[in-house]
Structures are given as C-alpha cells and as structure tokens.
Residue frames as a rotation matrix with the C-alpha (Angstrom) as fourth column:
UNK 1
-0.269 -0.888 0.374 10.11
-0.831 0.018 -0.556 -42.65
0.487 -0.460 -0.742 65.53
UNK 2
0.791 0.602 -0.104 10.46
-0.448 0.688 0.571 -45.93
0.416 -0.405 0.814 67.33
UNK 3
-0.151 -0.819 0.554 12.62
-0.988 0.104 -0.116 -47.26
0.037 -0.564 -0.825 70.37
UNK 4
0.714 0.083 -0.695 13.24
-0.149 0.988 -0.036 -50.88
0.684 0.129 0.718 70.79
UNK 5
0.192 -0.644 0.741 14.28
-0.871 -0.460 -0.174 -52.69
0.453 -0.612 -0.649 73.74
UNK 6
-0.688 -0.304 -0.659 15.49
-0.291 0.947 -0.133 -56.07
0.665 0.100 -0.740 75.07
UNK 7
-0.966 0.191 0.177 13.35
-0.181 -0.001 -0.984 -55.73
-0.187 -0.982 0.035 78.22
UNK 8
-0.057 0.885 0.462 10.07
-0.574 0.349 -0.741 -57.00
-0.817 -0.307 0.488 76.26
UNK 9
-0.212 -0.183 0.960 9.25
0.241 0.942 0.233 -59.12
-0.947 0.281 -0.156 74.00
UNK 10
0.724 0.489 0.486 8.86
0.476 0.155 -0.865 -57.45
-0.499 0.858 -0.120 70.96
UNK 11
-0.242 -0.917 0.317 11.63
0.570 0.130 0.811 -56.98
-0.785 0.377 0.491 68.36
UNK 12
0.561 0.237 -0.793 10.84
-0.219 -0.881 -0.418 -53.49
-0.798 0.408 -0.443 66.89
UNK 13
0.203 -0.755 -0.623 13.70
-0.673 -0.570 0.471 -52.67
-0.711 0.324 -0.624 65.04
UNK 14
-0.810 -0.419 0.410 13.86
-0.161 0.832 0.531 -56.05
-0.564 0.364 -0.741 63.38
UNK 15
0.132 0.846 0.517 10.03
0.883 0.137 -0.450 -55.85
-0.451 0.516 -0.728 62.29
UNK 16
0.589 0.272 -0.761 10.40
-0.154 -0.886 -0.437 -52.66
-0.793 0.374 -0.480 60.81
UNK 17
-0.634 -0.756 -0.164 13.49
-0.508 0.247 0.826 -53.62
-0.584 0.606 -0.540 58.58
UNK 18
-0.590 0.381 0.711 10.92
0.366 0.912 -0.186 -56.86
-0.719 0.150 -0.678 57.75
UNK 19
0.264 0.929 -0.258 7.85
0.397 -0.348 -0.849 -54.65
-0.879 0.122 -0.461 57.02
UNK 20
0.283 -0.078 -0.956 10.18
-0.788 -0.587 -0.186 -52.94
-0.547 0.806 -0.228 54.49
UNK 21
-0.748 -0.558 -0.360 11.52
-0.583 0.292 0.758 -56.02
-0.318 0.777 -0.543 52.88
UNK 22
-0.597 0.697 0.397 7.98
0.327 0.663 -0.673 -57.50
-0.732 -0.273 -0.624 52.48
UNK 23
0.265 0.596 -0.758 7.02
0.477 -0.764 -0.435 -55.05
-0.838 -0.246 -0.486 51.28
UNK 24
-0.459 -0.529 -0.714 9.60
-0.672 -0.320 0.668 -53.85
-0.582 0.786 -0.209 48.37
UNK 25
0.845 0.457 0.277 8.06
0.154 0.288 -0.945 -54.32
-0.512 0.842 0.173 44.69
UNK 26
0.927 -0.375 0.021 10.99
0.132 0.274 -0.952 -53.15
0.352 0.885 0.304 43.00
UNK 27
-0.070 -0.987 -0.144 14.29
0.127 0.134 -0.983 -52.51
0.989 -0.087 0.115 45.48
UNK 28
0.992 0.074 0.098 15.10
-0.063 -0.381 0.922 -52.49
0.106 -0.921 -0.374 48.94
UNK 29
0.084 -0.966 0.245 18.61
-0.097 -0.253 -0.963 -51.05
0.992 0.057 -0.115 49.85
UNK 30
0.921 0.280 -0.272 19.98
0.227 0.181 0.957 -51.86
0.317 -0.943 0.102 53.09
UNK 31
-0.288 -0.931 0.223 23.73
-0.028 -0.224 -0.974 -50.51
0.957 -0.287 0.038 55.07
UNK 32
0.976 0.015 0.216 24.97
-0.215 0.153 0.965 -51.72
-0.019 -0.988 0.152 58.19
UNK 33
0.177 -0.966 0.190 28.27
-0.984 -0.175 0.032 -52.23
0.003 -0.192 -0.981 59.71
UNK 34
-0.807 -0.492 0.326 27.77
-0.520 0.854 0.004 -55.26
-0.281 -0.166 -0.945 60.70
UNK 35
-0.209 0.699 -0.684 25.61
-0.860 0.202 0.469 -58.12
0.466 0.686 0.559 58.96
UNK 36
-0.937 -0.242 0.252 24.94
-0.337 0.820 -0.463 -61.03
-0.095 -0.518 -0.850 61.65
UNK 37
-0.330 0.843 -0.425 21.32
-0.788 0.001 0.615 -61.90
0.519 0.538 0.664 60.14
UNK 38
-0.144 0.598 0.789 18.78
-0.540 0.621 -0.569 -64.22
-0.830 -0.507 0.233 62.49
UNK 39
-0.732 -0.287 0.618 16.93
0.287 0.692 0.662 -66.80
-0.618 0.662 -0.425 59.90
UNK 40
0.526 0.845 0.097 13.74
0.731 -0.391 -0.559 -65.14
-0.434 0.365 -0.824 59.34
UNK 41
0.488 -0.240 -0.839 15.72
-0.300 -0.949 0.097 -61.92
-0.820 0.204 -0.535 58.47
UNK 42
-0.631 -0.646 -0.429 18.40
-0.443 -0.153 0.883 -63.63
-0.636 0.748 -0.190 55.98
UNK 43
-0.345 0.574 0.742 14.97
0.732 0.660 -0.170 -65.52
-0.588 0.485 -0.648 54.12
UNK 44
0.189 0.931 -0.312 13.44
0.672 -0.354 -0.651 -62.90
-0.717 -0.086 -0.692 53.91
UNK 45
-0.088 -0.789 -0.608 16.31
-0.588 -0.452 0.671 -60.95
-0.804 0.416 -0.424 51.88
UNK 46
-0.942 -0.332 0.054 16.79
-0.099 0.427 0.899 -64.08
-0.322 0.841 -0.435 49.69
UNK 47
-0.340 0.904 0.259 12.78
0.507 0.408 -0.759 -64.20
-0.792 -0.127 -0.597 49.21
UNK 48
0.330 0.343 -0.879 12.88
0.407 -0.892 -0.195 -61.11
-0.852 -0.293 -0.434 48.18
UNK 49
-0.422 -0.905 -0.052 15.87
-0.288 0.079 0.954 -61.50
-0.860 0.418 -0.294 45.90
UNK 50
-0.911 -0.082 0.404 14.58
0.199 0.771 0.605 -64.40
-0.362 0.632 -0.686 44.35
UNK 51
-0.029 0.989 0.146 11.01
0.693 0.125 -0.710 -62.95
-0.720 0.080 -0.689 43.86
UNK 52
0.352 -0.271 0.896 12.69
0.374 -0.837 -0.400 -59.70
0.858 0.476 -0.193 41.36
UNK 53
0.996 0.067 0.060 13.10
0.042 -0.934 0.355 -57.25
0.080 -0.351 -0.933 43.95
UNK 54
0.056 -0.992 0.114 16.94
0.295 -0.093 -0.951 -55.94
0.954 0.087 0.287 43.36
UNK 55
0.949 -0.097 -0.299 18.25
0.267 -0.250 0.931 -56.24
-0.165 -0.963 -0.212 47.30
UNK 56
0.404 -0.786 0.467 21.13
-0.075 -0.538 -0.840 -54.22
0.911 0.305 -0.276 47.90
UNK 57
0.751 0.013 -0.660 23.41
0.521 0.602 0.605 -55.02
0.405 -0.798 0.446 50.77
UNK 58
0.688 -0.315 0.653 25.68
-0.291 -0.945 -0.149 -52.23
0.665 -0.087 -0.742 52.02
UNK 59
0.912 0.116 -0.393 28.58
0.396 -0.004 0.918 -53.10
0.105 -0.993 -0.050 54.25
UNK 60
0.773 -0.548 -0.321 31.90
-0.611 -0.778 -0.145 -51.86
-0.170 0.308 -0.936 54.97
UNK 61
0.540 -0.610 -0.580 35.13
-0.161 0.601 -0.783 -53.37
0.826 0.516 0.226 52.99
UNK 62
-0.497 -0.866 0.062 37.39
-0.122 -0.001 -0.993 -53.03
0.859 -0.501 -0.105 56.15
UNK 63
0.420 0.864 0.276 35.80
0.059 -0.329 0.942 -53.70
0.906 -0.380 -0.189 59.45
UNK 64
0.411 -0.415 0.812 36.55
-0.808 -0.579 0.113 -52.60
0.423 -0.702 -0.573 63.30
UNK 65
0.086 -0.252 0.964 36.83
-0.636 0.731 0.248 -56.64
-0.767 -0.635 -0.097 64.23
UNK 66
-0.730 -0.144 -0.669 38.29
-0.659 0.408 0.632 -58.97
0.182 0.902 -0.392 62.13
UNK 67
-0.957 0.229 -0.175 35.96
0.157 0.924 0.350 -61.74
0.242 0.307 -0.920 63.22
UNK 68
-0.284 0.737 -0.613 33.21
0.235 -0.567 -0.790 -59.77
-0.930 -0.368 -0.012 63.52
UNK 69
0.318 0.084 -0.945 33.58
-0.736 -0.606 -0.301 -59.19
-0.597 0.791 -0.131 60.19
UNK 70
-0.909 -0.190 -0.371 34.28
-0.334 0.866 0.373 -62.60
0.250 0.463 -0.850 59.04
UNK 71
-0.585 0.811 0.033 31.00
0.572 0.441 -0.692 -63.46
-0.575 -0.386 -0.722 59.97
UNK 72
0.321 0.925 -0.203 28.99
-0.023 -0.207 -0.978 -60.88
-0.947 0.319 -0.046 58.33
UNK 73
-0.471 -0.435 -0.768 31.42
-0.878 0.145 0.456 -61.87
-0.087 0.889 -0.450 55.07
UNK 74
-0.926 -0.043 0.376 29.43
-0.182 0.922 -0.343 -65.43
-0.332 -0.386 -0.861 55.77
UNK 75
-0.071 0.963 -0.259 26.38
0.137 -0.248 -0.959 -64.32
-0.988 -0.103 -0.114 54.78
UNK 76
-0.206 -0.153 -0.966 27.41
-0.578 -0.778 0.247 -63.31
-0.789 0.610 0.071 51.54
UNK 77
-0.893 -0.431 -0.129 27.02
-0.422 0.702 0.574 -66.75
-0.156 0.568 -0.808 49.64
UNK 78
-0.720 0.568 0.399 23.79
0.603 0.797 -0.045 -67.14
-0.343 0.208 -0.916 50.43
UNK 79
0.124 0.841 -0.527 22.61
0.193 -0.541 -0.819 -63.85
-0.973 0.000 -0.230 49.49
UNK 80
-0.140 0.076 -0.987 24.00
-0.768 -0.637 0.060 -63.67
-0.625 0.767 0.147 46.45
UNK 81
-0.955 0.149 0.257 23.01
0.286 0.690 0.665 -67.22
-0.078 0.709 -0.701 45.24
UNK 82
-0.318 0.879 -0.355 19.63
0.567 -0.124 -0.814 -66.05
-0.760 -0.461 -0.459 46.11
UNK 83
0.056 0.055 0.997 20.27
0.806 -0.592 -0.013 -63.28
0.590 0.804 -0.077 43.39
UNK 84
0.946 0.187 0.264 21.13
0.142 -0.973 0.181 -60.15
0.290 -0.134 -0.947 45.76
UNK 85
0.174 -0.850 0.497 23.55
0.039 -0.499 -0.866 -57.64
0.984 0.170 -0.054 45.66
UNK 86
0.624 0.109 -0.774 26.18
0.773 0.055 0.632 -57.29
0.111 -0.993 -0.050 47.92
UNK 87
0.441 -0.785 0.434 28.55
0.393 -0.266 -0.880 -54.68
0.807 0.559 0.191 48.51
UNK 88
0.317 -0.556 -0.768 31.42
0.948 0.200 0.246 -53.23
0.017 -0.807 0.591 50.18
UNK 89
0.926 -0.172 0.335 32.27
-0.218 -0.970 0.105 -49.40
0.307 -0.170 -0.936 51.05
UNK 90
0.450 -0.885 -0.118 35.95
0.859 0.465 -0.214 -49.00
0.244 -0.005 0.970 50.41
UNK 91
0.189 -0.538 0.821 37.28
0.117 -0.818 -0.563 -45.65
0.975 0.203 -0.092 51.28
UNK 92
-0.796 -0.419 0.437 36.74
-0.424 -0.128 -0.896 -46.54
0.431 -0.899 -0.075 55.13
UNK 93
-0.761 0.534 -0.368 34.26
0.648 0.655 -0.390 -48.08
0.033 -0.535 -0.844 58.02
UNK 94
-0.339 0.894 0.292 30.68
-0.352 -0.409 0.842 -47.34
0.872 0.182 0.453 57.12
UNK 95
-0.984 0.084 -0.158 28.74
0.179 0.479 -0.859 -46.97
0.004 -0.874 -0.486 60.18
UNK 96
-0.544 0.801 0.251 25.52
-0.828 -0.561 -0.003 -45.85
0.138 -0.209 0.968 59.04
UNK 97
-0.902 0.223 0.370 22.48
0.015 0.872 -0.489 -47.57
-0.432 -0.436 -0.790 59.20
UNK 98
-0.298 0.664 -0.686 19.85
-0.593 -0.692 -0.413 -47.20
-0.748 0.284 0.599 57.07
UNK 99
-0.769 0.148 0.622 17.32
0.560 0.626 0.543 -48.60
-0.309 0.765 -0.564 54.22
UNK 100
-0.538 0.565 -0.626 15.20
-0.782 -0.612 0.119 -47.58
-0.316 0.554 0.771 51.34
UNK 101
-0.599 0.294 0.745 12.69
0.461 0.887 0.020 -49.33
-0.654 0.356 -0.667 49.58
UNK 102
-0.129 0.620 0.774 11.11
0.939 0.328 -0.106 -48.63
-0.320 0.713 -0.624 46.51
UNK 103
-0.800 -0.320 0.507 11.74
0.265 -0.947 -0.180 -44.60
0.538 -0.010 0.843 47.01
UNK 104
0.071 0.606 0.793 8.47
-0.376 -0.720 0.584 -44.39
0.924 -0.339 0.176 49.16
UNK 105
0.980 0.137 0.143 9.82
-0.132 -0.090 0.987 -45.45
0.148 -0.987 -0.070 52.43
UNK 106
-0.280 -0.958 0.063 13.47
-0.280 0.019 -0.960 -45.34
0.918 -0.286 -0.274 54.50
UNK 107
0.929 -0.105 -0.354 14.74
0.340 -0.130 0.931 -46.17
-0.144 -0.986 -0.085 58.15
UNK 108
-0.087 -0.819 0.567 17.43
-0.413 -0.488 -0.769 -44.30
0.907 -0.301 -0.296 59.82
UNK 109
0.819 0.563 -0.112 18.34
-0.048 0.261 0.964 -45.97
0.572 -0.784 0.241 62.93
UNK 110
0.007 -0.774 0.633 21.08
-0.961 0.170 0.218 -46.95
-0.276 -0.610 -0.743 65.83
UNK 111
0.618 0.349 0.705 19.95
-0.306 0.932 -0.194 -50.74
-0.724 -0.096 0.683 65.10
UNK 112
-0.390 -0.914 0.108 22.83
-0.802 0.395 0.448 -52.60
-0.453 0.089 -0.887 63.67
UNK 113
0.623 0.707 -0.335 21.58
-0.730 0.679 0.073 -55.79
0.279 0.199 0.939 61.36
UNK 114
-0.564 -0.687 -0.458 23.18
-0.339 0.699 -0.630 -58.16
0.753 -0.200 -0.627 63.96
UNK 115
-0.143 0.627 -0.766 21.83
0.573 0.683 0.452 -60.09
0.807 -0.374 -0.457 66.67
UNK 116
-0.648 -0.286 -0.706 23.00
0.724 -0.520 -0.453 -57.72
-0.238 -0.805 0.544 69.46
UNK 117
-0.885 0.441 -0.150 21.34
-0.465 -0.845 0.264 -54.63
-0.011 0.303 0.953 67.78
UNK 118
-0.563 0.826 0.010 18.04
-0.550 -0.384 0.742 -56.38
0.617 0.412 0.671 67.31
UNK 119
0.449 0.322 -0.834 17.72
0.193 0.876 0.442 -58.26
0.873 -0.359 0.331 70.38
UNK 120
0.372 0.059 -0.926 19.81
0.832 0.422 0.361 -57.51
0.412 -0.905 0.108 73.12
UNK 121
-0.771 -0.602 -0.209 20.31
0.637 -0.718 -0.281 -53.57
0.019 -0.350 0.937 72.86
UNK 122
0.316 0.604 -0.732 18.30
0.450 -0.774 -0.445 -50.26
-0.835 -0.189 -0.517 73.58
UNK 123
-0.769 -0.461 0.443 17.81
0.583 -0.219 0.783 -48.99
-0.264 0.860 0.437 69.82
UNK 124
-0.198 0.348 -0.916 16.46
0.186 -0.905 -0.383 -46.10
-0.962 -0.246 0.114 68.40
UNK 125
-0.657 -0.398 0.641 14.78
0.571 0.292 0.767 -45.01
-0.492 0.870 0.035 64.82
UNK 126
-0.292 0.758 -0.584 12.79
-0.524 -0.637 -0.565 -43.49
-0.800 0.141 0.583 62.45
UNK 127
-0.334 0.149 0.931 10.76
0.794 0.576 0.193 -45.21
-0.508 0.804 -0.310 59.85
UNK 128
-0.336 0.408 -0.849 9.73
-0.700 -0.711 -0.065 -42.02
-0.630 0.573 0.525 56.57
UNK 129
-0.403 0.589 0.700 7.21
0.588 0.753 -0.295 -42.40
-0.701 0.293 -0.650 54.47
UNK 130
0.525 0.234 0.818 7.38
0.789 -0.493 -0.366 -40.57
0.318 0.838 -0.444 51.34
UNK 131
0.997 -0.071 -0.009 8.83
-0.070 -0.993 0.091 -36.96
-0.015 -0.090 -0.996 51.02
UNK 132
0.688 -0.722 -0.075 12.05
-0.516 -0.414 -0.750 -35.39
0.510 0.555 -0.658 50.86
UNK 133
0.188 -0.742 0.644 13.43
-0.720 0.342 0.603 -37.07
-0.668 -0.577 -0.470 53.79
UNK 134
0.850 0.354 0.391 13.29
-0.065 0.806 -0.589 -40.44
-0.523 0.474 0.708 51.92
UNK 135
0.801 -0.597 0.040 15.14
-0.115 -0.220 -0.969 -38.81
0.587 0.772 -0.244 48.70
UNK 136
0.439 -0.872 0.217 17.84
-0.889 -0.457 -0.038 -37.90
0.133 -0.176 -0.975 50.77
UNK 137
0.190 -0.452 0.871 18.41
-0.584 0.661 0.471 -41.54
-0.789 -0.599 -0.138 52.32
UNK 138
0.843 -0.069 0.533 17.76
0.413 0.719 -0.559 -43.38
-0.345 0.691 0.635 48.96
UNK 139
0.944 -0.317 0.088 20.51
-0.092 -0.512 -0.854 -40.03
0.316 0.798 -0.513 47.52
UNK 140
0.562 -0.546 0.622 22.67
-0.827 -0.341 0.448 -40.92
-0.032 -0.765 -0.643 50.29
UNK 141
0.556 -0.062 0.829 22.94
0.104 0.995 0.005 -45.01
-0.824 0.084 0.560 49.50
UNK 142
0.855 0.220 0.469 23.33
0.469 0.055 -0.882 -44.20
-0.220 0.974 -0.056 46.18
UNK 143
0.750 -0.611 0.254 26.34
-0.521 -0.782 -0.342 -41.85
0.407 0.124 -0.905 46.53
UNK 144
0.106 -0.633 0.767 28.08
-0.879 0.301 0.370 -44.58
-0.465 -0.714 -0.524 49.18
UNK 145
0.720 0.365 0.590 27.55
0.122 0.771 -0.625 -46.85
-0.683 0.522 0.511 46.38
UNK 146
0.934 -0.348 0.081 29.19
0.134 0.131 -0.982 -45.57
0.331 0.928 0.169 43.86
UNK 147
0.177 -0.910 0.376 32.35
-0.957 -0.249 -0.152 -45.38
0.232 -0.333 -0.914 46.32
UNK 148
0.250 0.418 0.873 31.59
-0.874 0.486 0.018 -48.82
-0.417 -0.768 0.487 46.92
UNK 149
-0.641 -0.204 -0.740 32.76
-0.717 0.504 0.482 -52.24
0.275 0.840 -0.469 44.94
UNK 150
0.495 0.865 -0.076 30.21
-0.866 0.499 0.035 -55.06
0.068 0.049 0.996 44.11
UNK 151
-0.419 -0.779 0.467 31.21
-0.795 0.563 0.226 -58.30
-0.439 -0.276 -0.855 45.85
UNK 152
0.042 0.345 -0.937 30.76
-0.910 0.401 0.107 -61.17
0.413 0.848 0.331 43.28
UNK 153
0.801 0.437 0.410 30.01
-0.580 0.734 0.353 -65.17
-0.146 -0.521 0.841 44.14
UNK 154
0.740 -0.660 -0.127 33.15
0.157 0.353 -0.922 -65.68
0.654 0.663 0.365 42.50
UNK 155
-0.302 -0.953 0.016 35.16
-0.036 -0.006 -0.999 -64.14
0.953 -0.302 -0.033 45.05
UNK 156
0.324 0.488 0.810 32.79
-0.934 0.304 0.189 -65.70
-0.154 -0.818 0.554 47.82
UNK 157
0.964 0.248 0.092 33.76
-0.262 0.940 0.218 -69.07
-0.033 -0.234 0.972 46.59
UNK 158
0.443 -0.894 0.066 37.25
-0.050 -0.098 -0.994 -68.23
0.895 0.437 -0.088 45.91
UNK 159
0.093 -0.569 0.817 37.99
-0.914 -0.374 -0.156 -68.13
0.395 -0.732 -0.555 49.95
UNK 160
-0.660 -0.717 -0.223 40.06
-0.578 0.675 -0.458 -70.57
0.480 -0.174 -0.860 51.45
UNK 161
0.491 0.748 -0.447 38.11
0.165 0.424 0.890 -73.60
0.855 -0.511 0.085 53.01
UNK 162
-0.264 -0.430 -0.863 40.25
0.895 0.224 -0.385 -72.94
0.359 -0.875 0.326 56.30
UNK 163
-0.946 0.195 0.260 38.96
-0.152 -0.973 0.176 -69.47
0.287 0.127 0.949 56.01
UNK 164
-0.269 0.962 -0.046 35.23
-0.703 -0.163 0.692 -70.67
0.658 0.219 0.720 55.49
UNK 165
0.174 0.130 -0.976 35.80
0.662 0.718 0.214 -72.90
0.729 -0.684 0.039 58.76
UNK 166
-0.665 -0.210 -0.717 36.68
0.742 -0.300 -0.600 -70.63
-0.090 -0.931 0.355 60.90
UNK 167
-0.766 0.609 0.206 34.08
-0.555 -0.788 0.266 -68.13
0.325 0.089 0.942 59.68
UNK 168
-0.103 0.784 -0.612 31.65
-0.047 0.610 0.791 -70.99
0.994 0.110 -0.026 60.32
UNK 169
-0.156 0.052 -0.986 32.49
0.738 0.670 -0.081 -71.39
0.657 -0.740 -0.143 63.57
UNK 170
-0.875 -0.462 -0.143 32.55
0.442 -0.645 -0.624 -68.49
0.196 -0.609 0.769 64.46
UNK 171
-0.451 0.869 0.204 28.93
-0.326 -0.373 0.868 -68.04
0.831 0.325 0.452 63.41
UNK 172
0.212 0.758 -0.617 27.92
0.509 0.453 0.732 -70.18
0.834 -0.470 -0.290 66.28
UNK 173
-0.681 -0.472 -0.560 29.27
0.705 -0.630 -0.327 -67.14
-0.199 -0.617 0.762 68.33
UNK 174
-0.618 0.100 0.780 27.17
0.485 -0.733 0.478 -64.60
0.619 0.673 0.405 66.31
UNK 175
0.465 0.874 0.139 24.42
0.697 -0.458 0.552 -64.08
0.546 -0.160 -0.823 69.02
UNK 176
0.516 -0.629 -0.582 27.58
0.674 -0.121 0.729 -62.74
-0.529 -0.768 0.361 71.42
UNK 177
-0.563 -0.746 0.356 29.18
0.825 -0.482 0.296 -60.30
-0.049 0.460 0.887 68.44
C-alpha cells in the first residue's frame, strides 16, 4: 500500500505507474477515467511503445465532462503514432483505475492519470507483486476490453481542426481539470 500527497514533494502515485512502465518487457495495461498525462509520463508510454512493449490505454468512450474529456482524447495521436494502443469502454463511464504489466505486477489505486490525481490530491494504492491478486486485475482489463472498441489514428486524424483547437487549448488548462 502507498498514500500520496500534495503536501511534499514526492509524487508517489506517479512513480509507481513509472516504475511499472520502465519496467514492462512485454505489456503494460493501463485504465483511467481521465488521461491528462505530465511529459515524463506521456514519453515514457511512447518509449515504451516504441521499444515493443504492447501499451494498452484504457479510457472511457463517454466521459462525465465534455472538456475534460476532450483533452484526454488529445493525447491519443501521440500515443498511437508512438505505436500504442488506445481504447475506449463503451457500455458506460469507466472509473477504475488500475494497471498490469507483464502479469507479474498491478496497481489498484484512487490516483487518476491526470495532473490533479498525481499532484495536487490525497491518493491512495496498492502496488501487487505476483499472485492471484495480479490475475484478477490483468482478468479484469481484459474482460473491460473486450467491451471496449480500439481507437485507430485514422479516426484521431479524422477530427475537425476546430475541434483539435479547442482541445489544444484547452490543454493549457489541463493542470486545473
């Protein structure tokens, strides 16, 4: 277990995510509501990407703010030139949080991959290492997957440029969403 908090100066919740995508030899899976990625955090993803490891992005198809959710749709272009997956959870608003890597480690956490969640809230987690818990999170991804559709670069580049301006701008909002 591990708490993370704004009130010092280290950025738990955000290294631990790291440690696992450094880490991943062959996959790291990742689900969050929202996707509002610092730079170190979205490199690291496309590093990862581009090095083999199959990154799996999890978010939900419908979200609770629309421009909240235009923003973490912003992200999508550069992870999947990079070469990682992205998808979307269509049957309704995924709120988990959670990642696998490689089937011998998971987190389960409160920590959102936005700026707010790893930086300016009181978050909560567990990192597993091996065992059944694991299975369950990697059996859990895997099931919200296959309810899930795979968003292609095609219909990232396919959105309006008045669309991909106001998502831009809105990015320069992102530490505040």
């Amino acid at each position: 277990p591990y708490c993370d908090s704004p009130l010092d100066r280290h950025q738990v919740a955000e290294n631990a995510y790291l440690q696992l995508v450094g880490r991943a030899e062959s996959y790291i899976w990742l689900t969050s509501p929202y996707l509002i990625l610092d730079s170190r955090f979205l490199q690291s993803l496309c590093m990862a990407a581009q090095s083999g490891v199959q990154v799996r992005v999890l978010c939900p198809r419908q979200g609770d703010r629309w421009f909240v959710h235009m923003v973490t749709r912003s992200y999508y272009g550069t992870l999947l030139r990079a070469g990682a997956e992205v998808w979307e959870y269509s049957p309704g608003f995924i709120h988990a949080k959670m990642a696998v890597c490689d089937g011998k480690a998971a987190i389960v956490g409160t920590a959102n991959l936005d700026f707010r969640s790893l930086y300016l809230h009181h978050e909560c987690g567990v990192a597993l290492w091996g065992g059944e818990a694991v299975a369950a999170v990697e059996a859990d991804i895997r099931r919200t997957l296959e309810a899930s559709q795979r968003i292609t670069l095609a219909e990232v580049e396919g959105i309006s440029l008045p669309r991909r301006l106001l998502a831009s701008f809105l990015r320069l909002f992102a530490p505040l969403m």
